[in-house]
N, C-alpha and C positions, 0 to 999 in steps of 0.2 A: 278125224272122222270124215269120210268119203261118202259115205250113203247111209240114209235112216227110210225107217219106215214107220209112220207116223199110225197108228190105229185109233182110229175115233178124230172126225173131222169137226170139231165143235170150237167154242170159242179159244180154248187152250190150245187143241191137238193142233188146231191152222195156225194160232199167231206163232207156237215153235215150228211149226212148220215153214211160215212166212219167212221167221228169222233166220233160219235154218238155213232155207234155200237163197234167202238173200247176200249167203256168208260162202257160199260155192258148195254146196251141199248137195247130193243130188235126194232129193226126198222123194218115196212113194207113198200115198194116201191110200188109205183101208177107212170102208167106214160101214155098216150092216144097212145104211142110205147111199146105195151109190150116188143119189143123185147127189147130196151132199158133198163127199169126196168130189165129183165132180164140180161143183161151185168153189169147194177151196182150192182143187186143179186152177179153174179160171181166173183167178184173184191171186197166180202165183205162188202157190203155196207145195209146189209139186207136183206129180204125175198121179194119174189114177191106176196107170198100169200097174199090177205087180212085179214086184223085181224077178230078175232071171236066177240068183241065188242069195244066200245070206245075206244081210246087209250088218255094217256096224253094228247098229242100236237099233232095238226098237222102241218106239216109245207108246205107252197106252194111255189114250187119254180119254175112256169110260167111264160113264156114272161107278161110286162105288160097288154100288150091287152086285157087276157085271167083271169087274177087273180082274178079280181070282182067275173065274172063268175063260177071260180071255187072254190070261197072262198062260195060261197053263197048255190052251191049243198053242199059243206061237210057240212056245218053249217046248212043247213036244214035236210042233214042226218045224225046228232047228230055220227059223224064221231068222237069225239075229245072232252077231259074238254076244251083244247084250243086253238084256230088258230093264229097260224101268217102266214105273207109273207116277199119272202124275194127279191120283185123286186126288182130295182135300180128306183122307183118313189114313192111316198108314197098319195103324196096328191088325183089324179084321182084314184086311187083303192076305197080310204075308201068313195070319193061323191058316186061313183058307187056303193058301197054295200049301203050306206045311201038310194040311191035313187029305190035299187031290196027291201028294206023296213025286209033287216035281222036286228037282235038283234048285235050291237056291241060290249056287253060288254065283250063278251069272245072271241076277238079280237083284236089282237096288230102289226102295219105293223113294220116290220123293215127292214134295209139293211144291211147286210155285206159288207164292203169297201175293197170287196179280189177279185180276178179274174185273169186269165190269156188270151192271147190270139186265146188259142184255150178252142173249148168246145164238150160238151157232157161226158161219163160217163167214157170213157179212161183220159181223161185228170182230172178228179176230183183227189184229193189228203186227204189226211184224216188234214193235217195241214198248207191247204191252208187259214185259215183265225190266226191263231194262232201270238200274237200278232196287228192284225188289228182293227179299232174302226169296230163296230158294232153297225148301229143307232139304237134305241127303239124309237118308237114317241108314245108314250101313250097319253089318252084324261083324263079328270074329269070321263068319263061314263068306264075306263077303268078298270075289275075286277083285284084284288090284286093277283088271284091266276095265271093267264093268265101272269101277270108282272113278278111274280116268276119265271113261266113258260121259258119267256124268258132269263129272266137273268140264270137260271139253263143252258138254252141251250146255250149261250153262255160262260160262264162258261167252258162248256163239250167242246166248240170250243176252249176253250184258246184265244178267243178275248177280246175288252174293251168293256165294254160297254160306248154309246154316247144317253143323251138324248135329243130330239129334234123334234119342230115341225115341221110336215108333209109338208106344203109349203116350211116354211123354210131351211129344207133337200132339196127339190127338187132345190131349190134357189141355194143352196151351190156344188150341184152336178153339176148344170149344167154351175157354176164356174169350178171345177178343176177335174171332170172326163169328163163329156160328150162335151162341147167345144174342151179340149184336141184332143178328138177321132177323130172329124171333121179337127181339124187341121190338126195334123199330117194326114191325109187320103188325106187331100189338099195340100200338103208337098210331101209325095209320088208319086202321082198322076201325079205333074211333073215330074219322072221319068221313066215314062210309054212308052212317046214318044220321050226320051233324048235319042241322039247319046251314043254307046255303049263306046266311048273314054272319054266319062263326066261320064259314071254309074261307068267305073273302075275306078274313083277317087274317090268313096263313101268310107269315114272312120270314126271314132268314133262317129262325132256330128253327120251327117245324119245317123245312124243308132240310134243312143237318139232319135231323131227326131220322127221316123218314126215307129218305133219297134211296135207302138199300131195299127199302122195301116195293119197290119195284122189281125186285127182281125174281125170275121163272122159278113158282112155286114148286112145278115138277124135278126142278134140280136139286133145289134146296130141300125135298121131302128123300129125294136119295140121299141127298151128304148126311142129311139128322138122321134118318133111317140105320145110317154106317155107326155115327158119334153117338149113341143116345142116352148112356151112360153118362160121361162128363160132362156134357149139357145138359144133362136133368140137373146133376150137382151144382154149377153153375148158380141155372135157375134156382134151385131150390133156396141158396143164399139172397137173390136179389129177392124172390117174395118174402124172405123174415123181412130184408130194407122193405119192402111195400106194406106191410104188416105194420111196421114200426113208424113209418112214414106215416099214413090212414091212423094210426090212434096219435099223434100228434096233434098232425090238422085237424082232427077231430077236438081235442087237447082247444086248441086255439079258440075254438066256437064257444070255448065255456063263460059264463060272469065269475067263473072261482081263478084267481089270479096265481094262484101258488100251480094250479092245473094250465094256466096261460102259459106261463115262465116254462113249465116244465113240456110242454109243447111247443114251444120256439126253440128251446136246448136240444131238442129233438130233430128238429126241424136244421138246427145250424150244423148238426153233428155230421148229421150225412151230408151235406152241404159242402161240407172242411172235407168230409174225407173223398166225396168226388174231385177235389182242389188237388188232395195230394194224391188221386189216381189218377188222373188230368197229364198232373206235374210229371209223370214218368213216362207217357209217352215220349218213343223219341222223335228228334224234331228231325231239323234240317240236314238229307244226307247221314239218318241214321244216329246224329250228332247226339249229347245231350238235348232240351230243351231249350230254345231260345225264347227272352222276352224283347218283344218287336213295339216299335213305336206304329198306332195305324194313323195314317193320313188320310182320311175321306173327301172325295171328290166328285161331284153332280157331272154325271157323263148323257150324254146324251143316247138314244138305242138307234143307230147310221151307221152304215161300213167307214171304217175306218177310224172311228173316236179311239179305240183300244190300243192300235199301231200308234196314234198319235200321244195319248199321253205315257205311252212306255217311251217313246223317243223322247219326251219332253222331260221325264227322269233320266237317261240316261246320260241326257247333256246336260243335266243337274249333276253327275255323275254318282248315282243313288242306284243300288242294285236294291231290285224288288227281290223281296225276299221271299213274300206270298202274295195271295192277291184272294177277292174272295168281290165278288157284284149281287147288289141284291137291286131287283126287280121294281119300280114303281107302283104301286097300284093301278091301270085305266090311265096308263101314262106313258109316255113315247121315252123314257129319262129313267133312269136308275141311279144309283151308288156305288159307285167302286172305292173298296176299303186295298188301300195298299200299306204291306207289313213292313215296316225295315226298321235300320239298326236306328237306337235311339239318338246316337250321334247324327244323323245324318235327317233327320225329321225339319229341322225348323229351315235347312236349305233346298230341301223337295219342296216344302210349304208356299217358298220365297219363291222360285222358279215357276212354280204352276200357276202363282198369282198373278204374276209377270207375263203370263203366257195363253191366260184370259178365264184359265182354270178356274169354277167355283169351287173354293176349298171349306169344309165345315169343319171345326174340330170342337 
C-alpha cells in the first residue's frame, strides 16, 4: 500500500491515519470539517489536499448513520482500488450499500476493537490499535485484492486480525462493548444527584465502573442508534439479573429465615456466575487468563516515584505484569497495586523493603 485516503478525521480515522503515515504511506484526509482534516494534517496524520487519482484504499471512518452514504459517493467516484469502514456496526452498512445498488466486491467492512474516551483528531494516537483484534467480515463476492488491502492495513496498525460475520460481529459487540457503555452510564448517573458526602467516598471499583461513561454521548447515541436490536437483547437479559437481584436483597430484609437463606442463594448465584464470566476474559496478550500475585506499595504523587519503583522491580528481576494505582483521599500519596507471577511475589516484596518501599500485603 502506497497511498490511502482516510475519510473522516476523528479519533479512529487520524490514529490510522497517524499509523499509516508513520509506516511511509502517503495519506490524504477528507473530513465534511475541513478544519478538522486540517488538525489531523497538523499532528501528521497526512495531507488535507485531495489526491490527484485513485489511491489504494480508502478508508471510512464515519458515525454509523452516515457510512453507507458515504461509502457509496467514493465508490461511485472510483476514489479507491478499495474500501473499507471502520464503524463499530457491520451488518446495516453493507444492507444499505446492497440496497443504494453499488458493486460490493471492492468492499470490506471492518472494526478496530481500540478506542478511547475522548474523541476527535487531538486525542488520536498513531498506536492506539497496536495489539487489539481488528474484525474483517469478508463475503464469497468479496475481491482478494481489497482482503489484502485490509490485512496490509492492519498490519501497518500492528493490530490482529479477527475474521467474522457481519451479524455476528454486531451480536458479539453489543455483548461486551456497547451494553458495557450503557451500563456503566447508568452506574454513573446515579451519581449525578448523590449527596456530596457519598461522591467523596468514590474509590477504585466506582471509578472501573464508571470510567467509560465518560464518553461523547453523541457518538455513542449513533453506534446504538446502528446496534439496537442486540443491545436491547443484551439488556433485556441483565434486567431479569436486576429483577432477580431486587427480590433477593429484598429477600435479605425479611425476620422469615427460610426467605433470608433463599435471598443470599440468590445473591451468591449471580455472584459465582460473574466469577465464571469474569474467568473468560482473556488475559495477558490475548492469552488464557492469568492469576497474578498483587504486591501493594504506598507511593508517593512526585514525578518520578513510578520510573523509580518499576526500576526497583526490574532489578528484583520481576516483570510487572499489570499494574493499577488508586488515588488517596485529600492526600499527596496513593497505592500502587502491582500484578505478577505468584512465583516471583515474595522477591519483589524483599527488594522494595530493602529499597525503602512501604509495602502492605
Amino acid at each position: 500500500m502506497r497511498t490511502a485516503l482516510v475519510i473522516g478525521t476523528g479519533l479512529i480515522g487520524t490514529s490510522a491515519a497517524l499509523a499509516l503515515a508513520g509506516r511511509g504511506v502517503r495519506v490524504h484526509l477528507m473530513d465534511h470539517d475541513p478544519a478538522q482534516a486540517r488538525t489531523a494534517a497538523a499532528r501528521g496524520a497526512g495531507t488535507d489536499q485531495a489526491p490527484d487519482g485513485p489511491v489504494d484504499l480508502a478508508i471510512v471512518a464515519v458515525p454509523p448513520a452516515h457510512v453507507a452514504a458515504t461509502l457509496a459517493e467514493a465508490i461511485r467516484g472510483g476514489l479507491a482500488r478499495g474500501y473499507l469502514d471502520v464503524a463499530s456496526v457491520k451488518g446495516g452498512p453493507r444492507r444499505e450499500l446492497e440496497a443504494l445498488g453499488c458493486d460490493l466486491s471492492g468492499y470490506l467492512g471492518t472494526h478496530p476493537m481500540a478506542g478511547r474516551e475522548r474523541s476527535g483528531p487531538m486525542a488520536a494516537t498513531a498506536d492506539l490499535f497496536e495489539g487489539r483484534p481488528w474484525v474483517l467480515t469478508p463475503t464469497p463476492g468479496t475481491d482478494t485484492e481489497v482482503l489484502n488491502l485490509a490485512l496490509e492495513l492492519v498490519a501497518l496498525c500492528r493490530a490482529v486480525p479477527v475474521v467474522m460475520d457481519a451479524d455476528a460481529h454486531d451480536r458479539a459487540v453489543a455483548l461486551v462493548s456497547h451494553t458495557p457503555q450503557l451500563i456503566s452510564s447508568m452506574v454513573a448517573a446515579r451519581l449525578r444527584n448523590a449527596d456530596e458526602t457519598a461522591v467523596r467516598l468514590c474509590g477504585q471499583g466506582i471509578l472501573d465502573v464508571t470510567r467509560i461513561a465518560a464518553s461523547d454521548p453523541r457518538m455513542w447515541l449513533d453506534i446504538l442508534s446502528a446496534n439496537p436490536g442486540p443491545v436491547a437483547e443484551v439488556l433485556a437479559g441483565v434486567a431479569a439479573d436486576l429483577d432477580e437481584t431486587v427480590r433477593a436483597l429484598r429477600a435479605l430484609e425479611s425476620a422469615d429465615e427460610d426467605k433470608r437463606q433463599g435471598g443470599a442463594a440468590g445473591i451468591e448465584d449471580v455472584l459465582r456466575r460473574g466469577n465464571d464470566g469474569r474467568a473468560r476474559v482473556p488475559g495477558k496478550h490475548g492469552a488464557a487468563p492469568a492469576t497474578y500475585e498483587t504486591v501493594i506499595v504506598l507511593i508517593g504523587d512526585q514525578p518520578g516515584e513510578l520510573a523509580r519503583i518499576f526500576a526497583d522491580a526490574g532489578r528484583a528481576g520481576v516483570n510487572i505484569e499489570d499494574v493499577r494505582i488508586e488515588h488517596a483521599t485529600g492526600q499527596q500519596s496513593g497505592l500502587i497495586q502491582l500484578m505478577v507471577e505468584p512465583t516471583a511475589a515474595a522477591g519483589l516484596v524483599a527488594t522494595l523493603r530493602d529499597r525503602g518501599w512501604a509495602v502492605r500485603q
